[in-house]
BALOBA-1460 file (C-alpha; in Angstrom, 3 decimals):
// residues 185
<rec num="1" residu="x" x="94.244" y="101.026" z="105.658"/>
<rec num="2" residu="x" x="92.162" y="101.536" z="108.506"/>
<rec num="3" residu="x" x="92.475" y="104.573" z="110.873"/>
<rec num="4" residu="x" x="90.379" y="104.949" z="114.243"/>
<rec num="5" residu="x" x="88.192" y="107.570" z="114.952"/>
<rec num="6" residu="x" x="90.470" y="109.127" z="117.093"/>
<rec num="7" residu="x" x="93.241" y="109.489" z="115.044"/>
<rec num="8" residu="x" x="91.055" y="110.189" z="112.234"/>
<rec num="9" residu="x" x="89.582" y="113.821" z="114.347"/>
<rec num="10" residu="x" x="93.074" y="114.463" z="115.362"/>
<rec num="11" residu="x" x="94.534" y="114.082" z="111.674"/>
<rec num="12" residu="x" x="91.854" y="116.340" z="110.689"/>
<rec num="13" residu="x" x="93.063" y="119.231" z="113.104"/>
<rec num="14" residu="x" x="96.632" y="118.515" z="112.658"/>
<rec num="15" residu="x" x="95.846" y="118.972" z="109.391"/>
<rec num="16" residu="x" x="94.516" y="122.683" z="110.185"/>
<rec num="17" residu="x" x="97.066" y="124.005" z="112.020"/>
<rec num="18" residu="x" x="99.275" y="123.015" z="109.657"/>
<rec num="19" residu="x" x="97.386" y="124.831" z="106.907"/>
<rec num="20" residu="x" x="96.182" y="128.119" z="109.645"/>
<rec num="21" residu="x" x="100.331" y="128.406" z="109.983"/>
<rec num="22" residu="x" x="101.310" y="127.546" z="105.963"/>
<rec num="23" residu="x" x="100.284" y="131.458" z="105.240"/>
<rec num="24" residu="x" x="99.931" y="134.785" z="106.449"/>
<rec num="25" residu="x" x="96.881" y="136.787" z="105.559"/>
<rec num="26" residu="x" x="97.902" y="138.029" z="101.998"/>
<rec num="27" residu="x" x="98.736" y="134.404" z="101.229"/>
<rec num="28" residu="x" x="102.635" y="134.449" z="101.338"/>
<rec num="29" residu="x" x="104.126" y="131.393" z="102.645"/>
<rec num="30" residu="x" x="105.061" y="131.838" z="105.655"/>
<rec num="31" residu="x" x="105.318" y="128.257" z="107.322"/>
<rec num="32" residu="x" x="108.495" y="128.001" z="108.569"/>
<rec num="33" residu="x" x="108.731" y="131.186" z="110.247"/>
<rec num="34" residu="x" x="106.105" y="130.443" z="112.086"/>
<rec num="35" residu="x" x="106.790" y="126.808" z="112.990"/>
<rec num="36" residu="x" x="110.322" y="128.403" z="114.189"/>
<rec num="37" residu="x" x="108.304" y="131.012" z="116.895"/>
<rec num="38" residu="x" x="106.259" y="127.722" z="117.705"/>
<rec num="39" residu="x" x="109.503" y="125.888" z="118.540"/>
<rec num="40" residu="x" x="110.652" y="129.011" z="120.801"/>
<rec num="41" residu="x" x="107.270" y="128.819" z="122.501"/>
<rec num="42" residu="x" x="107.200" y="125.108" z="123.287"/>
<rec num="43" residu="x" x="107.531" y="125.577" z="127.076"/>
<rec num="44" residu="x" x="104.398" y="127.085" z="127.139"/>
<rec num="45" residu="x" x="102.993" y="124.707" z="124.485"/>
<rec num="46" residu="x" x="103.426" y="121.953" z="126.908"/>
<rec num="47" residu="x" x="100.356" y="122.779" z="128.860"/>
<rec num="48" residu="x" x="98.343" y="121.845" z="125.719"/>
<rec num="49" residu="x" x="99.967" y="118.613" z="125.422"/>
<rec num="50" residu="x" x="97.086" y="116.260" z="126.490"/>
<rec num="51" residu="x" x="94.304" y="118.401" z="125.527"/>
<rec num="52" residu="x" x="95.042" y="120.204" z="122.184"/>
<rec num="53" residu="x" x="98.225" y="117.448" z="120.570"/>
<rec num="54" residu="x" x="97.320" y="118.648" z="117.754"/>
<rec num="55" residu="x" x="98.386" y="122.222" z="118.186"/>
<rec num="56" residu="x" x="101.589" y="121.251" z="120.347"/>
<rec num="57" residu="x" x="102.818" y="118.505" z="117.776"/>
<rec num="58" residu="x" x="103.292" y="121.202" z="115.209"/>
<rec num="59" residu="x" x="106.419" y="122.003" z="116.590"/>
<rec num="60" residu="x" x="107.952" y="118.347" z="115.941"/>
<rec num="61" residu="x" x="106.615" y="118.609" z="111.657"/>
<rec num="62" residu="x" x="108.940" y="117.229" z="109.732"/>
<rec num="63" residu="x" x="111.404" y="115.641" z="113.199"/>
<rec num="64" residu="x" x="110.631" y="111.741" z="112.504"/>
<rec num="65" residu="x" x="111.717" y="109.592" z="109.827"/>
<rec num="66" residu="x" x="109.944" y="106.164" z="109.975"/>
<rec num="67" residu="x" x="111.578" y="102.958" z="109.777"/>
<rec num="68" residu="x" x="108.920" y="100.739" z="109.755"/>
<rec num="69" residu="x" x="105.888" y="101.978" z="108.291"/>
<rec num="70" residu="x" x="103.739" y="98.660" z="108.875"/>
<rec num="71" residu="x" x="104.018" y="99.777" z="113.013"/>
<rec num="72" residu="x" x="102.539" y="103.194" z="112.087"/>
<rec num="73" residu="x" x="99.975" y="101.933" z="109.924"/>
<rec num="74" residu="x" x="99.563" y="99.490" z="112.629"/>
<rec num="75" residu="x" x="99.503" y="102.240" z="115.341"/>
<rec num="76" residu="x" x="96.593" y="104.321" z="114.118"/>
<rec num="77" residu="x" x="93.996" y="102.245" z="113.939"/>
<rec num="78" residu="x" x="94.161" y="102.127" z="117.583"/>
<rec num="79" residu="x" x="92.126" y="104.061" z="119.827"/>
<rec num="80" residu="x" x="93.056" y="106.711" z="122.544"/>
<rec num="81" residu="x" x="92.971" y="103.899" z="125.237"/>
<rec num="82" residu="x" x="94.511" y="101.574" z="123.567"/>
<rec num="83" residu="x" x="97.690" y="103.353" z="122.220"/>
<rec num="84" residu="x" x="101.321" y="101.583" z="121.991"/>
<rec num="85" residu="x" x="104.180" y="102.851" z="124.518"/>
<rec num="86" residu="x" x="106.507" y="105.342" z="123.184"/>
<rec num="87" residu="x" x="108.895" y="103.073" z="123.841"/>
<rec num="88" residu="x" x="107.769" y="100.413" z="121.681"/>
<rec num="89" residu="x" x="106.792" y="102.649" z="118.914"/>
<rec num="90" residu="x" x="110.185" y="104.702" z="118.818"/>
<rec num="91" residu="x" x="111.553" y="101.644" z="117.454"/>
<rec num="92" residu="x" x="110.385" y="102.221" z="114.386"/>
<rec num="93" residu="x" x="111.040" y="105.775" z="114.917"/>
<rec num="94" residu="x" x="114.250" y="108.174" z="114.318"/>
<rec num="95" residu="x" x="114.154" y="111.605" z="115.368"/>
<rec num="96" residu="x" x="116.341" y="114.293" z="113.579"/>
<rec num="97" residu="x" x="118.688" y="115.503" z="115.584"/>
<rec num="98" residu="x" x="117.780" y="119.410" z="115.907"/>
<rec num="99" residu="x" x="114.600" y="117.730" z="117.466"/>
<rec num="100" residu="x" x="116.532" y="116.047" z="120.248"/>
<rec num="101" residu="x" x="116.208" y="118.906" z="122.714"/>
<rec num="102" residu="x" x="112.651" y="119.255" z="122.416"/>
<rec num="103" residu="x" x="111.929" y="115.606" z="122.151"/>
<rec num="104" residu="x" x="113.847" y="115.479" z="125.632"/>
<rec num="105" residu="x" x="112.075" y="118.049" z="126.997"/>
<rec num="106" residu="x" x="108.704" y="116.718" z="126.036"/>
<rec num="107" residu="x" x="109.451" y="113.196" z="127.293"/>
<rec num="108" residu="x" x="110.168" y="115.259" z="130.829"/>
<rec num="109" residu="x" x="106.457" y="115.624" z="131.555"/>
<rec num="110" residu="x" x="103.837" y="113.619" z="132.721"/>
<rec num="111" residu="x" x="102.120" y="113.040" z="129.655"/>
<rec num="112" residu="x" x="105.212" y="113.503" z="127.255"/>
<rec num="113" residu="x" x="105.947" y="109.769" z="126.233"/>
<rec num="114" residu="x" x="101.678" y="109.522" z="125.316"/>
<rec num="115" residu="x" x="102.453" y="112.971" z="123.363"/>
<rec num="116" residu="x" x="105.200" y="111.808" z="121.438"/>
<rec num="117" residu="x" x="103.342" y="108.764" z="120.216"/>
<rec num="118" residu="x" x="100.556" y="111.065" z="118.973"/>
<rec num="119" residu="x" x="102.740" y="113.469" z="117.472"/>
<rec num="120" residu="x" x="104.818" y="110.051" z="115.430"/>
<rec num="121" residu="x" x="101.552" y="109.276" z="114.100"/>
<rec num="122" residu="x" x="99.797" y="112.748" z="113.209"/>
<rec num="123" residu="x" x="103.367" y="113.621" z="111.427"/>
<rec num="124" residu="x" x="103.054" y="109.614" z="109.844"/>
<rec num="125" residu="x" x="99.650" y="110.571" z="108.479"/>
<rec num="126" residu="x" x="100.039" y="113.473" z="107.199"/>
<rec num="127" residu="x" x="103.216" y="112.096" z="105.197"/>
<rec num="128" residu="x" x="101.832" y="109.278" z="104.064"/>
<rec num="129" residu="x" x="98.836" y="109.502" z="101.167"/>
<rec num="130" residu="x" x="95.891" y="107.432" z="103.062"/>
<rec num="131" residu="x" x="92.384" y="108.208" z="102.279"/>
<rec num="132" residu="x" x="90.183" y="108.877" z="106.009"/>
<rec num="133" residu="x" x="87.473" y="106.158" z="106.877"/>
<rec num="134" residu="x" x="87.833" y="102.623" z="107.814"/>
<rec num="135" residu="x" x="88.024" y="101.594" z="104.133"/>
<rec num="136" residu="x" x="90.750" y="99.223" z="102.794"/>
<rec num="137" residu="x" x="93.313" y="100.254" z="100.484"/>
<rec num="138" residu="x" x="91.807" y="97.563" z="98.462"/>
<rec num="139" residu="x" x="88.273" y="98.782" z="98.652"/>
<rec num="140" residu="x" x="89.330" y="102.492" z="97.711"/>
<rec num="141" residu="x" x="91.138" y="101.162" z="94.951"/>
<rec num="142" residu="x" x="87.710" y="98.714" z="93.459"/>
<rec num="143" residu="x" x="85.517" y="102.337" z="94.028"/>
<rec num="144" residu="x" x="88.491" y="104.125" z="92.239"/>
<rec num="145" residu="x" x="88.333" y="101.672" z="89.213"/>
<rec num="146" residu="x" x="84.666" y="102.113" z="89.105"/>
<rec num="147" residu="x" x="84.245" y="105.604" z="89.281"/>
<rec num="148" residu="x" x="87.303" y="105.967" z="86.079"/>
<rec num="149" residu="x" x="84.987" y="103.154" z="84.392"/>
<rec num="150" residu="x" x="81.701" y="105.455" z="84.932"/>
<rec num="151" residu="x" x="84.081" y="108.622" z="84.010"/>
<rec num="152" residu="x" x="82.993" y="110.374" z="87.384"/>
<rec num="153" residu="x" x="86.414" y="110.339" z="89.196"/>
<rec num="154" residu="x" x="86.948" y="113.886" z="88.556"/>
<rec num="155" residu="x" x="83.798" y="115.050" z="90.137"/>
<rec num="156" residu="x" x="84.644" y="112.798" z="93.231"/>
<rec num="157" residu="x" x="87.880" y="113.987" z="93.698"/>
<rec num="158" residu="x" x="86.889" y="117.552" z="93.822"/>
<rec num="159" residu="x" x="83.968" y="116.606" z="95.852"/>
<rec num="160" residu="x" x="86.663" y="115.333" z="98.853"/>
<rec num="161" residu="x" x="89.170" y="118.416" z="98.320"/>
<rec num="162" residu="x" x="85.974" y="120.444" z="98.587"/>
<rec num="163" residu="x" x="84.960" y="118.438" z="101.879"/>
<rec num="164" residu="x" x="88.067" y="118.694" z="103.162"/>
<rec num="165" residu="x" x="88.527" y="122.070" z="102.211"/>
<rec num="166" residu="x" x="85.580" y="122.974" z="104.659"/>
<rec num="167" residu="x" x="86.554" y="120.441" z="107.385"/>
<rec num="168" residu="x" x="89.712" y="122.558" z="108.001"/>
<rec num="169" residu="x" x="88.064" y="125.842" z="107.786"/>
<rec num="170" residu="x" x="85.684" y="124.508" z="110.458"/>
<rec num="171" residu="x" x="88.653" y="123.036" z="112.628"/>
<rec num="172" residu="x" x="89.992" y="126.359" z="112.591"/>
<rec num="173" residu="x" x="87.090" y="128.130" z="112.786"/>
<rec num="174" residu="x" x="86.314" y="126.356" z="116.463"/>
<rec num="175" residu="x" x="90.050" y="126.727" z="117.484"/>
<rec num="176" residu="x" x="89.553" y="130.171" z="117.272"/>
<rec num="177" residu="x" x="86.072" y="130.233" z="119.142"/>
<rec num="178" residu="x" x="87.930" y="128.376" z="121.707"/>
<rec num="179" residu="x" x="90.548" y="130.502" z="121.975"/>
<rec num="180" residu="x" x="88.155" y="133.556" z="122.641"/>
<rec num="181" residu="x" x="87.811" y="135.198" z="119.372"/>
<rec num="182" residu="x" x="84.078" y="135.649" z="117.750"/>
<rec num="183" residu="x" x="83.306" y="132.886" z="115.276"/>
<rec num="184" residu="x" x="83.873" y="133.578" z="111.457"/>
<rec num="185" residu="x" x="79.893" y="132.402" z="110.444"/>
């Protein structure tokens, strides 16, 4: 599976909110809570829509249950120009219900129905077990085989948690910057 470069950056940042919010500072989980104060803050969220989706779509984790998977996976190798309607792609798409009000509310705004098609597929991706680059499924699998067969999948694996590890640090690390606060490096 295939994803483009745009969905690719934004799964990467989706990614880090989702992790900056998982925990507070002394590690205790601490997700929902916070994802709960996001929801109450979504009229101001809705600013952010078109520039930071990422940090708005938060508040819709865990709101869609896909239908057909093959139109997601279809979806995201697309690029930011050349995205589906929300129409078409709600289809395939079922919102839970405490969602409804906010999924209303979003679709209210100029860019809401472009939103909610980001936010279907940042909440697809990071649901579904896909490995980043425009590699096949096939192809990961061959390299898989032939790392097992050299005995250096191990090392590889903890070479991309490592990687990714970082690449959220970093994510957050420039959200912050952005948001006004001195940078951690």
């Amino acid at each position: 599976m295939s994803i483009s470069p745009f969905f690719q950056e934004l799964r990467s940042a989706y990614q880090a909110e989702l992790d900056d919010l998982n925990s507070d500072s002394e590690g205790h989980y601490i997700l929902d809570k916070r994802l709960t104060e996001k929801r109450k803050e979504l009229g101001f969220l809705l600013q952010m829509m078109d520039l930071n989706p990422e940090m708005v779509a938060v508040v819709l984790h865990q709101a869609f249950e896909f239908h057909e998977p093959e139109l997601m996976a279809h979806f995201i190798t697309r690029d930011a120009d050349d995205l589906l309607s929300w129409d078409a792609l709600s289809e395939g798409v079922r919102i839970a219900p405490w969602a409804q009000p906010m999924v209303e509310q979003i679709l209210a705004e100029p860019v809401g129905a472009w939103f909610m098609t980001v936010a279907a597929a940042l909440e697809y991706m990071h649901g579904t077990p896909m490995r980043g680059g425009a590699q096949s499924n096939a192809a990961d699998a061959d390299e898989d085989l032939q790392n097992v067969e050299r005995g250096d999948q191990a090392g590889q694996d903890d070479d991309s948690e490592e990687r990714e590890a970082r690449e959220r640090e970093e994510a957050g690390n420039a959200w912050m910057v952005e948001q006004g606060f001195d940078s951690k490096e």
